[in-house]
C-alpha beads as a LAMMPS data file, in Angstrom:
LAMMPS data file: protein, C-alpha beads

386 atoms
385 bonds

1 atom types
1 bond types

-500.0 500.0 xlo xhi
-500.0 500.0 ylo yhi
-500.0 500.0 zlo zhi

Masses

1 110.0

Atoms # bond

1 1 1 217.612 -130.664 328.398
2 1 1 215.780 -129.520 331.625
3 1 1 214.862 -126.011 332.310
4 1 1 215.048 -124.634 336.273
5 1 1 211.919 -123.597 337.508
6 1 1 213.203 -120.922 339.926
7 1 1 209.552 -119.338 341.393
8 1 1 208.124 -123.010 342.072
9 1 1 211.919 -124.424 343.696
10 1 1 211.890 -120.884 345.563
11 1 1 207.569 -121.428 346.811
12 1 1 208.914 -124.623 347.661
13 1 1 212.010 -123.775 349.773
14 1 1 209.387 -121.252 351.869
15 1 1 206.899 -123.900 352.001
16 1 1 209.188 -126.491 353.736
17 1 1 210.477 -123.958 356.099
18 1 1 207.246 -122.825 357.214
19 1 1 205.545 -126.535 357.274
20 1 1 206.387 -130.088 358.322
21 1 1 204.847 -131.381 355.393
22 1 1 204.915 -130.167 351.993
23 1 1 202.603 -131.690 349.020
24 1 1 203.541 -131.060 345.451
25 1 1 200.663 -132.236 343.714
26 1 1 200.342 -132.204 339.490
27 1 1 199.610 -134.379 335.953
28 1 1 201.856 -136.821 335.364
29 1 1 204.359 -135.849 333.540
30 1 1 204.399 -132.751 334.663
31 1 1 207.923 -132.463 335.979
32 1 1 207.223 -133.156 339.549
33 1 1 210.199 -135.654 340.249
34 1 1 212.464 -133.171 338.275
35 1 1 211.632 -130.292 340.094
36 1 1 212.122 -132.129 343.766
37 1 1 215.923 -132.993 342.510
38 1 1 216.142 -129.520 341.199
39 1 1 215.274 -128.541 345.155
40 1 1 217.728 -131.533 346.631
41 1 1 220.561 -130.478 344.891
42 1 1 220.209 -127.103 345.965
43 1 1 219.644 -127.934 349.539
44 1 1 222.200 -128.666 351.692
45 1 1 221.668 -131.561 354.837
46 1 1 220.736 -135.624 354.897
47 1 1 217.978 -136.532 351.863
48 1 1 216.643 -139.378 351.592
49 1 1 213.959 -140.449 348.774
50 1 1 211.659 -143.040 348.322
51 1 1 210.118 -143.936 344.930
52 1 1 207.270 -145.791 345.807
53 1 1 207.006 -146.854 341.750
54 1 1 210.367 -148.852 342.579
55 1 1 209.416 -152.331 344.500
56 1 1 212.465 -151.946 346.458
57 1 1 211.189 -148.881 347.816
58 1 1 207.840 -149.997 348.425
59 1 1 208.967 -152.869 349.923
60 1 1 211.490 -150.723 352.479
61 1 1 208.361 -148.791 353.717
62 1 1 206.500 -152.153 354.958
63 1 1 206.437 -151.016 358.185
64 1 1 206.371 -147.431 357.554
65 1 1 207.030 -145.944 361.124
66 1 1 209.926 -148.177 361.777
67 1 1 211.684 -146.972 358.095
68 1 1 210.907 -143.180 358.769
69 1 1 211.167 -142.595 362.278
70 1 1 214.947 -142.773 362.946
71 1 1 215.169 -140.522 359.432
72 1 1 216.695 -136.654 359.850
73 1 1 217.083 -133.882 357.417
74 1 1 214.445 -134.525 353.987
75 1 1 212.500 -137.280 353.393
76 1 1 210.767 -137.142 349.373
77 1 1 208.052 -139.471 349.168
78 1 1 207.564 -139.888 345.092
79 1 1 204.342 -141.094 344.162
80 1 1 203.119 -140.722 347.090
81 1 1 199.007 -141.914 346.303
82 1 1 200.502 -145.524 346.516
83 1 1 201.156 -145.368 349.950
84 1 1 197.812 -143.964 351.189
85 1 1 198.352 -145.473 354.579
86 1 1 201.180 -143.408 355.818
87 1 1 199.262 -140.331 355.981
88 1 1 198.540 -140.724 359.966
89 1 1 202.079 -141.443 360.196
90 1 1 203.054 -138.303 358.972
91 1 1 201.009 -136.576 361.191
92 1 1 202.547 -138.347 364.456
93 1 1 205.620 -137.497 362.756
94 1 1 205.193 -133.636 361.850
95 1 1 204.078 -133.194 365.984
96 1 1 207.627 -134.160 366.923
97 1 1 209.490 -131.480 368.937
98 1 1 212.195 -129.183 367.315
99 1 1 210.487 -131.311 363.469
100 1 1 213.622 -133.572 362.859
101 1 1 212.477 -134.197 359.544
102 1 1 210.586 -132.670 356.960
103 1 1 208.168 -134.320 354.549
104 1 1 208.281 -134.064 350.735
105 1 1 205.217 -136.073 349.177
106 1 1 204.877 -135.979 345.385
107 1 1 201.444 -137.154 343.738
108 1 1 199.847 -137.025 341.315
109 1 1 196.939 -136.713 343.126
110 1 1 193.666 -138.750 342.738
111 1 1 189.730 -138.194 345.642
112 1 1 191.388 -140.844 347.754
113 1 1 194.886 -138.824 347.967
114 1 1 193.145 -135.283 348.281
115 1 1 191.248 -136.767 351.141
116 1 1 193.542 -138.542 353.270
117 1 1 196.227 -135.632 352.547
118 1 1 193.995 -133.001 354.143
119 1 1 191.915 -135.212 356.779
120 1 1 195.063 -136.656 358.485
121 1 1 197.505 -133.308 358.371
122 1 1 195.345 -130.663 358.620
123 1 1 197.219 -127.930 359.992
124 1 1 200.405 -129.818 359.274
125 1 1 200.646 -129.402 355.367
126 1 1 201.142 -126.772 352.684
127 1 1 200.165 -127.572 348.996
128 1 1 201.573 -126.850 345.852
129 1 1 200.140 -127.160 342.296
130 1 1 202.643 -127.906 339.963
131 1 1 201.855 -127.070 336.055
132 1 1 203.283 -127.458 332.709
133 1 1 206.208 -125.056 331.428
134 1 1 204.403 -121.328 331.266
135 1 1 205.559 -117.962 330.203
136 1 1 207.204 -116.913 333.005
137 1 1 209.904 -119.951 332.210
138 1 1 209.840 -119.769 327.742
139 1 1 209.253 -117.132 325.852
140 1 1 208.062 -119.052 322.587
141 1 1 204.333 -118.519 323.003
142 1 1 203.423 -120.235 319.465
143 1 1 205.199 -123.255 320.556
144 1 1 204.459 -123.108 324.214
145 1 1 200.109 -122.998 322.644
146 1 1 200.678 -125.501 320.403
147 1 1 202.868 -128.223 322.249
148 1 1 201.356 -127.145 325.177
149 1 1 203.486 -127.428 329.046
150 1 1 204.609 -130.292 329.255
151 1 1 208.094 -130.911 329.273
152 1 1 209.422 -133.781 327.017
153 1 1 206.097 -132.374 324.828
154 1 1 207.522 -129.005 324.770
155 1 1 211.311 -129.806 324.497
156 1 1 210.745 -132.423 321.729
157 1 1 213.329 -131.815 318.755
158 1 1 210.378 -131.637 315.800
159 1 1 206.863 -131.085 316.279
160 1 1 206.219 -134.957 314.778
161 1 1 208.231 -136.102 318.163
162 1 1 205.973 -133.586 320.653
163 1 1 202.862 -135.295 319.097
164 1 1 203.898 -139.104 319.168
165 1 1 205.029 -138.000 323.127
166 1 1 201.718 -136.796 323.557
167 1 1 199.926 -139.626 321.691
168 1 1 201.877 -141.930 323.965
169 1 1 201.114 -139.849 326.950
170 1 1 196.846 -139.966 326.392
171 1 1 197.287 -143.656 325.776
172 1 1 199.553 -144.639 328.794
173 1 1 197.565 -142.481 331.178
174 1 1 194.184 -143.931 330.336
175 1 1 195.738 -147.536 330.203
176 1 1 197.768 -147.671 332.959
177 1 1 198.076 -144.501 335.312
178 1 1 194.380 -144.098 335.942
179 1 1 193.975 -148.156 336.687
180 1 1 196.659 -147.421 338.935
181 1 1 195.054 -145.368 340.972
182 1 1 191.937 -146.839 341.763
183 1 1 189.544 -146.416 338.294
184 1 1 187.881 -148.724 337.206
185 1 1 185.986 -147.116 333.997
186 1 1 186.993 -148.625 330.466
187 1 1 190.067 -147.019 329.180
188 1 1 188.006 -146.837 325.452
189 1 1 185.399 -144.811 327.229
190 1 1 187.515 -141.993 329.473
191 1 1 189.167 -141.868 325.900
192 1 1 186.117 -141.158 323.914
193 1 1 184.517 -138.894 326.934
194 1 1 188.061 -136.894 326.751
195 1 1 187.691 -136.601 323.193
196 1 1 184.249 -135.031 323.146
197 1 1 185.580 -132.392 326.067
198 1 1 188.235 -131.279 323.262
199 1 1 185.174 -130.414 321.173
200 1 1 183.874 -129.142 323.961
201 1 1 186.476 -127.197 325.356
202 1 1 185.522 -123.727 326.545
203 1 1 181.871 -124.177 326.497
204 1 1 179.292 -124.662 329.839
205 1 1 179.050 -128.014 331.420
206 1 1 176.161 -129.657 330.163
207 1 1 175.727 -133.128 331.556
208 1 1 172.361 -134.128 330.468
209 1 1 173.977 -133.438 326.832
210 1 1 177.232 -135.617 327.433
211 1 1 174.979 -138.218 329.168
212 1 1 172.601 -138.737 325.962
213 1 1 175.851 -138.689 324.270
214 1 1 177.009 -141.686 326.391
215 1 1 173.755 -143.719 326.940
216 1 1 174.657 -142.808 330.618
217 1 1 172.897 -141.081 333.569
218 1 1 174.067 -137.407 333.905
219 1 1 175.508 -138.066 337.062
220 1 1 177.555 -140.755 335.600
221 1 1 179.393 -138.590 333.025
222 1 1 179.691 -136.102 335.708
223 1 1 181.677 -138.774 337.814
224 1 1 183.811 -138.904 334.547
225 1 1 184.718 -135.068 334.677
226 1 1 185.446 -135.295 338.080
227 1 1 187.804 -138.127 337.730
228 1 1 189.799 -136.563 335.434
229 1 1 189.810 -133.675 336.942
230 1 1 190.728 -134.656 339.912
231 1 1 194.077 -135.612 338.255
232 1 1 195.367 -132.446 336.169
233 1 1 194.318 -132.956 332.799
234 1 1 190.614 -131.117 333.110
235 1 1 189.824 -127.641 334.472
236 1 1 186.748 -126.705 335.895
237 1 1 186.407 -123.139 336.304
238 1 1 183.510 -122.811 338.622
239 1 1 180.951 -119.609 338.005
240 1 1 180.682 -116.775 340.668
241 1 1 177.469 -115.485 341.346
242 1 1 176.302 -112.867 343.694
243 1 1 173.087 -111.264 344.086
244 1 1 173.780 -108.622 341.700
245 1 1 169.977 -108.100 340.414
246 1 1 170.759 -110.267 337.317
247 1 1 170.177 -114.090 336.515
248 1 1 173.788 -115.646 336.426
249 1 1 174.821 -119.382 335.137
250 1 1 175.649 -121.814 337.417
251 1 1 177.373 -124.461 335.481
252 1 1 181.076 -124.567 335.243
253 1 1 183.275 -123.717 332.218
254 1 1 185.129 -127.318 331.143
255 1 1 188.587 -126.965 329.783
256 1 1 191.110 -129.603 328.653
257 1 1 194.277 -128.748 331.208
258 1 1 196.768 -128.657 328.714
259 1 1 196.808 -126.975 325.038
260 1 1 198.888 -130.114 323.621
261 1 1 196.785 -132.276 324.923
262 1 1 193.686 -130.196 323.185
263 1 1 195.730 -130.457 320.109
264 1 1 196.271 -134.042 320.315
265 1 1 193.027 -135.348 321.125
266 1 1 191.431 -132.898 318.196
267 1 1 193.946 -134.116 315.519
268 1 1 195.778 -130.836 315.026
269 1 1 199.417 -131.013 314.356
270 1 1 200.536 -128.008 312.797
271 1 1 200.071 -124.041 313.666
272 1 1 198.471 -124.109 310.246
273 1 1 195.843 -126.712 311.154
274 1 1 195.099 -125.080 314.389
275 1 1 194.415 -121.494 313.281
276 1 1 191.838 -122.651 310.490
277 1 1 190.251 -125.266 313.082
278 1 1 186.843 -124.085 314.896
279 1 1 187.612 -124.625 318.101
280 1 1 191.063 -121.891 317.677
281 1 1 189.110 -119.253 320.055
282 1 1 188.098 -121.613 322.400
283 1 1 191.895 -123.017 322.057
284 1 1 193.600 -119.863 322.773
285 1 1 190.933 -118.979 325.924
286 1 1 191.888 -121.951 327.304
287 1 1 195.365 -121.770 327.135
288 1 1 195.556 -117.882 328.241
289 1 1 193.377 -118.901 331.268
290 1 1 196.030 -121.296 332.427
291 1 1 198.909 -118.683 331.679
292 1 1 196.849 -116.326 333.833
293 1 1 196.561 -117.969 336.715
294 1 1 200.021 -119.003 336.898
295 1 1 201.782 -116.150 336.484
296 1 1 199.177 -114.998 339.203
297 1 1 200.350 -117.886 341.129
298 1 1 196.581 -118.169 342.458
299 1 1 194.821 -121.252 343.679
300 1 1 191.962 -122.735 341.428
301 1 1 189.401 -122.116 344.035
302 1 1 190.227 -118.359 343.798
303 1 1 189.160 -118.646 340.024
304 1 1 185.840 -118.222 338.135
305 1 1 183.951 -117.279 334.950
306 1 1 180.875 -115.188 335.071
307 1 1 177.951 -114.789 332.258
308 1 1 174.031 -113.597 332.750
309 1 1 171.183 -115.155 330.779
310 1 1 171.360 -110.883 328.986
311 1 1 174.825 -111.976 327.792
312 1 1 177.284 -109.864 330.032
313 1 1 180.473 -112.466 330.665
314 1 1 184.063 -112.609 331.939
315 1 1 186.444 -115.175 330.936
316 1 1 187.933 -115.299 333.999
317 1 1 187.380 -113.718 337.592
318 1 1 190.261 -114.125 340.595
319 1 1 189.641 -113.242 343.761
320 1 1 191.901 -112.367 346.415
321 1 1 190.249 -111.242 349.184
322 1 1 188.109 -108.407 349.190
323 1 1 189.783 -107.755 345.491
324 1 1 188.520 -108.844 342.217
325 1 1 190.904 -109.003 338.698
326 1 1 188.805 -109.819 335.450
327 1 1 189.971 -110.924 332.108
328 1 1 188.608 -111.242 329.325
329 1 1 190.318 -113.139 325.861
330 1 1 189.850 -112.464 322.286
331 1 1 192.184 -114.137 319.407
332 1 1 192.196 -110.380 317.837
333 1 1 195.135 -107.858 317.373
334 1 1 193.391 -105.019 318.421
335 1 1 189.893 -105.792 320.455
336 1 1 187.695 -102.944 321.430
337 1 1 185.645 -102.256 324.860
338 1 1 182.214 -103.784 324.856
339 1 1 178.811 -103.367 326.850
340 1 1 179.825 -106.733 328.312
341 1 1 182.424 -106.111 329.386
342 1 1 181.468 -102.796 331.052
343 1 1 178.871 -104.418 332.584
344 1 1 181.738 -107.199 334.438
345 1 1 183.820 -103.841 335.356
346 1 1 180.532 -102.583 337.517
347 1 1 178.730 -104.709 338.234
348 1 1 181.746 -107.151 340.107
349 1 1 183.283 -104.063 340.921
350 1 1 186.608 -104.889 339.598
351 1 1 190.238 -103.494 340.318
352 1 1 190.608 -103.944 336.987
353 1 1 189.734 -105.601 333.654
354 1 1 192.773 -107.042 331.437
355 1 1 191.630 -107.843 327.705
356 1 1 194.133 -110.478 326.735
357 1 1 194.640 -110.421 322.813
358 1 1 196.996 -111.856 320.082
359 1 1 198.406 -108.462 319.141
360 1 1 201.471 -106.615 320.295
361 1 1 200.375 -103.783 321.612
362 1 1 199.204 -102.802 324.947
363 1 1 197.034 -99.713 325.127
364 1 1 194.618 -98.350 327.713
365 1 1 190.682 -98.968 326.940
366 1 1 188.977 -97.169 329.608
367 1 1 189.812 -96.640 333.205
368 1 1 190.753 -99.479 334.669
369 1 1 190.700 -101.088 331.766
370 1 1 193.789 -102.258 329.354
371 1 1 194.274 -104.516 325.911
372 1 1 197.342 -106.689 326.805
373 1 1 199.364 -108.662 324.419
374 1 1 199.371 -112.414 325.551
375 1 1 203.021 -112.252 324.502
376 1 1 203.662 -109.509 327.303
377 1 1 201.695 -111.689 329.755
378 1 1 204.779 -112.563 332.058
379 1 1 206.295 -108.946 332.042
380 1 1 202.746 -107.324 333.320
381 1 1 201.298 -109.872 335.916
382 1 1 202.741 -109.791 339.289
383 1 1 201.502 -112.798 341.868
384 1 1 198.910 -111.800 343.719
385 1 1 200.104 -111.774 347.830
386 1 1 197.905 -114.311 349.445

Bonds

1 1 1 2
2 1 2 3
3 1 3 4
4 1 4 5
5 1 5 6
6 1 6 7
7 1 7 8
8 1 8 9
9 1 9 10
10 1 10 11
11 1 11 12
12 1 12 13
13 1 13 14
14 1 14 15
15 1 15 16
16 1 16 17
17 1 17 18
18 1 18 19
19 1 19 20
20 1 20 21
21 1 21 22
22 1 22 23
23 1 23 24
24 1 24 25
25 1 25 26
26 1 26 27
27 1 27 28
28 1 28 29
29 1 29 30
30 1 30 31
31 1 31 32
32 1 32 33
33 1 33 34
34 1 34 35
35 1 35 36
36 1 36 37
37 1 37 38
38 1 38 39
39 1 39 40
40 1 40 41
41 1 41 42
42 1 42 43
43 1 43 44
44 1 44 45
45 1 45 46
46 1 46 47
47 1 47 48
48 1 48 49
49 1 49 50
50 1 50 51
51 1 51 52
52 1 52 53
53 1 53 54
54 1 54 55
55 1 55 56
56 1 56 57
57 1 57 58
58 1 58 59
59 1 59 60
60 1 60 61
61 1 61 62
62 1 62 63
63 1 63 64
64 1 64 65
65 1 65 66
66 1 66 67
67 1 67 68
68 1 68 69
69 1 69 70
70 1 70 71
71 1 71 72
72 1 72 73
73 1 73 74
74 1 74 75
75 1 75 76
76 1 76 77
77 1 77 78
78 1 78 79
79 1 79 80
80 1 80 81
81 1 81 82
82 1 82 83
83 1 83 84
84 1 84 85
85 1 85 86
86 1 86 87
87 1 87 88
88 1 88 89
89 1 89 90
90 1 90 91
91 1 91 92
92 1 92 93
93 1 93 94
94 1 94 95
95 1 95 96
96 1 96 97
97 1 97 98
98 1 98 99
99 1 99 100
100 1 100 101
101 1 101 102
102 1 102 103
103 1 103 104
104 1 104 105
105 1 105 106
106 1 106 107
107 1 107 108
108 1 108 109
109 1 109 110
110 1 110 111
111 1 111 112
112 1 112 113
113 1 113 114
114 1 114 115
115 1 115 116
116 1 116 117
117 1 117 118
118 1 118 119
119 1 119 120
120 1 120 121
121 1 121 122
122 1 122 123
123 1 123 124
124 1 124 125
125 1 125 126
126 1 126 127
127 1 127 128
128 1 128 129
129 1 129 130
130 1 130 131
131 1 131 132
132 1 132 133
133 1 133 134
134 1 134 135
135 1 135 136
136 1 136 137
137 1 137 138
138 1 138 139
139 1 139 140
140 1 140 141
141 1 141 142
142 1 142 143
143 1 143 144
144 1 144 145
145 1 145 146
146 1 146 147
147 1 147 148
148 1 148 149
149 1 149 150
150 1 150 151
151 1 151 152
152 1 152 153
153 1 153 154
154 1 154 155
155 1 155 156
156 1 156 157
157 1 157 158
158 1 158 159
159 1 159 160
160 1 160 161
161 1 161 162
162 1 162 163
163 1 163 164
164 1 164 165
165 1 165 166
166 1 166 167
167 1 167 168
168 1 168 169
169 1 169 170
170 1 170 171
171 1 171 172
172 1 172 173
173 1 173 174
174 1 174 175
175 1 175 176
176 1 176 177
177 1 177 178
178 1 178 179
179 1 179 180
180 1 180 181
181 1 181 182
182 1 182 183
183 1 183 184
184 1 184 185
185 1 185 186
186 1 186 187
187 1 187 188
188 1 188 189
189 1 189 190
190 1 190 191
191 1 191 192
192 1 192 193
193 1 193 194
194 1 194 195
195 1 195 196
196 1 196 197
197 1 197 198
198 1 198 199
199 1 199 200
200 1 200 201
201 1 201 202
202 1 202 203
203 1 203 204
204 1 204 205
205 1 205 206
206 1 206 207
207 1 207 208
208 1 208 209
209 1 209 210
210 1 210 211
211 1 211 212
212 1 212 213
213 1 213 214
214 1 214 215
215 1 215 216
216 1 216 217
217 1 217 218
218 1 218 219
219 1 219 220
220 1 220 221
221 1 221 222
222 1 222 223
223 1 223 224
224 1 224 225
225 1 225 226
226 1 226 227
227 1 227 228
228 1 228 229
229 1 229 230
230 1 230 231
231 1 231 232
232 1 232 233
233 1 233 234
234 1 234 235
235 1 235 236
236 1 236 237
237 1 237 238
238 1 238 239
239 1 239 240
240 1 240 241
241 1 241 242
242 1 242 243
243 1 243 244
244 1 244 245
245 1 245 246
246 1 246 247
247 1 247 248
248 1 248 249
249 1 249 250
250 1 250 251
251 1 251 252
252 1 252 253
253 1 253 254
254 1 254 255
255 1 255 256
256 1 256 257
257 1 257 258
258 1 258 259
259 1 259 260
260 1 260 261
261 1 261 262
262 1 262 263
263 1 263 264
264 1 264 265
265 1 265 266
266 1 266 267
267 1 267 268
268 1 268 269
269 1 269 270
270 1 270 271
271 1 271 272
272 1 272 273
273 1 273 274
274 1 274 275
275 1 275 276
276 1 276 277
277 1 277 278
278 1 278 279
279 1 279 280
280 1 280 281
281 1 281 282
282 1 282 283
283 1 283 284
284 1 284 285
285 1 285 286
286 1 286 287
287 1 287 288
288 1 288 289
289 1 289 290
290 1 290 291
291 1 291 292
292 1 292 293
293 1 293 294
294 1 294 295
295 1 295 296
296 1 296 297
297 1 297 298
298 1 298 299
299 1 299 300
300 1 300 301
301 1 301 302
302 1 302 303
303 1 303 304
304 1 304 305
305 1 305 306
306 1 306 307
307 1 307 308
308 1 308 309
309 1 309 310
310 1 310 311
311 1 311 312
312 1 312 313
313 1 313 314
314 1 314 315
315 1 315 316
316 1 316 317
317 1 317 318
318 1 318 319
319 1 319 320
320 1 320 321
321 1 321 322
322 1 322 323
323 1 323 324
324 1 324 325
325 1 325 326
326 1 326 327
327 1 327 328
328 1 328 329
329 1 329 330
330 1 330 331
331 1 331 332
332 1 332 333
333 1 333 334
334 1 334 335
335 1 335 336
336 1 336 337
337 1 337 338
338 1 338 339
339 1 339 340
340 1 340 341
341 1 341 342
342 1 342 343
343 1 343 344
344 1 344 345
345 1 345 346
346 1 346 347
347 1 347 348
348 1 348 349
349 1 349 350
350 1 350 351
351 1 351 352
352 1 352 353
353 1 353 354
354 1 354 355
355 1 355 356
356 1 356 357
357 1 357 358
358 1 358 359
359 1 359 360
360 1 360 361
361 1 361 362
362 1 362 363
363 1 363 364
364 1 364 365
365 1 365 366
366 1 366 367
367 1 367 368
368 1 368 369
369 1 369 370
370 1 370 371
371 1 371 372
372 1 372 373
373 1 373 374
374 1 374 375
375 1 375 376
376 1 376 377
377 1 377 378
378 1 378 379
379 1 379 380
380 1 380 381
381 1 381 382
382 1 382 383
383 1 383 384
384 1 384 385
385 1 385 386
């Protein structure tokens, strides 16, 4: 079973006519390859794809310029982090007159990839961050928190199946994706850092912590987060601060991408296991965060927490411009307005302030200020014009 992912095949079919170069960048996993043959079948004219996990393929693009340069129409590149070198290519390529071909690179991204990607085409390339199944495409928000996005996680006929995929997923990643792209840090230990970040999930960065943890110098456990960060399966939501008159936190919020994953990686199997486990709050913050900003259809460096030493915090801040949208999350049915977060509504001078809870009503709070039911998420937020 596959499920069409309309908004992200429509972003896509603007982004190609607007650039020569189009990266779709996400997790493994994710649904990246799908979505590209979603997009090919729709689109009429010459395709032609290269997987650059198949030999053959990899073994047609030897000499790169000589395989690509007679090429018309669409040309996918899957994978596309193995081939680093073609990146200047593409940019000779892109410059052509009247842009006989157009450039589809899937990866799933790694430093090395980001790097070359926006050093060699910039000005010739449009991005797009592809994520797990959200609300805007199922409607089963228990499932969708507890299974998390991922496709064949999500789709899986029994809840036993989504958790052996995602067993198998942590596993295969650590052992052979992230070798595969360069890493060289012990499988055992990204698993037991990744691990501790499920406990962790939610909370400030604290490296010294982790690195005591670890045995390790804080910048080496900070290399860790970046790493996996880096490829989809962490979020770092970076703080805003602004001289407002008040001491702000600088450290970043850490969050495990994907609420399966969480699930996995803390042993929880069951709806019943996760709603009696600590970390539940932190869970469901997590998870609404990421529903947020995709049904905003914002860029991560638009997005940021904000908390002062005196307590006053915002789950999440997005920033468009000169215009700021707060939310804040509470696992409650029916949460009330508090000094905090009047004090995020003036002092960041907000639009307005969404309180995301697990209820089912939606009712107004203050001025510009609303309680909205997670499950009512996709029918109230619009994405924000860029």
């Amino acid at each position: 079973m596959q499920l069409e992912r309309r908004h992200h095949l429509r972003r896509l079919t603007l982004l190609l006519r607007e650039s020569p170069v189009v990266a779709l960048l996400g997790a493994r996993q994710v649904g990246k390859s799908t979505l590209a043959r979603q997009l090919v079948a729709a689109r009429g004219g010459p395709v032609t794809w290269f997987d650059l996990e198949d030999p053959v393929d990899l073994a047609r693009l030897a000499d790169p310029g000589l395989e690509l340069r007679p090429l018309r129409g669409l040309v996918v590149l899957d994978e596309i982090q193995r081939l680093p070198a073609v990146f200047p290519l593409l940019r000779t390529l892109a410059d052509r007159p009247r842009t006989p071909a157009r450039f589809l690179v899937l990866g799933s991204a790694s430093p090395e990839l980001l790097r070359q990607t926006s050093e060699s085409l910039a000005g010739r390339v449009a991005f797009h961050e592809l994520d797990g199944f959200g609300l805007r495409e199922v409607d089963d928000l228990e499932r969708l928190w507890l299974r998390g996005g991922f496709p064949r996680s999500y789709l899986a006929r029994s809840g036993a199946a989504s958790r052996r995929w995602r067993d198998d997923f942590i596993r295969t990643f650590l052992e052979r994706d992230l070798p595969g792209l360069g890493n060289t840090v012990p499988s055992t230990t990204l698993r037991r850092f990744w691990t501790m970040l499920g406990y962790w999930h939610g909370q400030l960065w604290n490296g010294a912590e982790f690195g005591r943890a670890f045995g390790v110098a804080h910048t080496t456990v900070r290399r860790y987060l970046d790493l996996l960060s880096s490829v989809f399966v962490v979020l770092q939501l970076p703080p805003w601060y602004e001289n407002v008159g008040k001491r702000q936190v600088r450290s970043p919020k850490v969050y495990v991408g994907d609420s399966g994953i969480l699930h996995a990686l803390l042993g929880l199997n069951t709806s019943e296991a996760l709603v009696s486990h600590p970390k539940v709050g932190a869970s469901w913050e997590g998870f609404v965060v990421r529903q947020v900003m995709h049904l905003l259809a914002v860029r991560p460096e638009q997005c940021f927490h904000w908390s002062t030493y005196s307590g006053a915090e915002l789950d999440l801040l997005v920033v468009a411009g000169d215009r700021r949208y707060g939310f804040e999350i509470k696992r409650a049915e029916s949460p009330r307005l508090t000094s905090s977060m009047r004090s995020a509504l003036e002092t960041l001078s907000l639009e307005r302030l969404d309180v995301v809870h697990a209820g089912q009503r939606s009712y107004s709070l203050a001025r510009r200020v609303r309680a909205l039911p997670a499950a009512r998420l996709a029918a109230e937020l619009r994405p924000i014009r860029r």
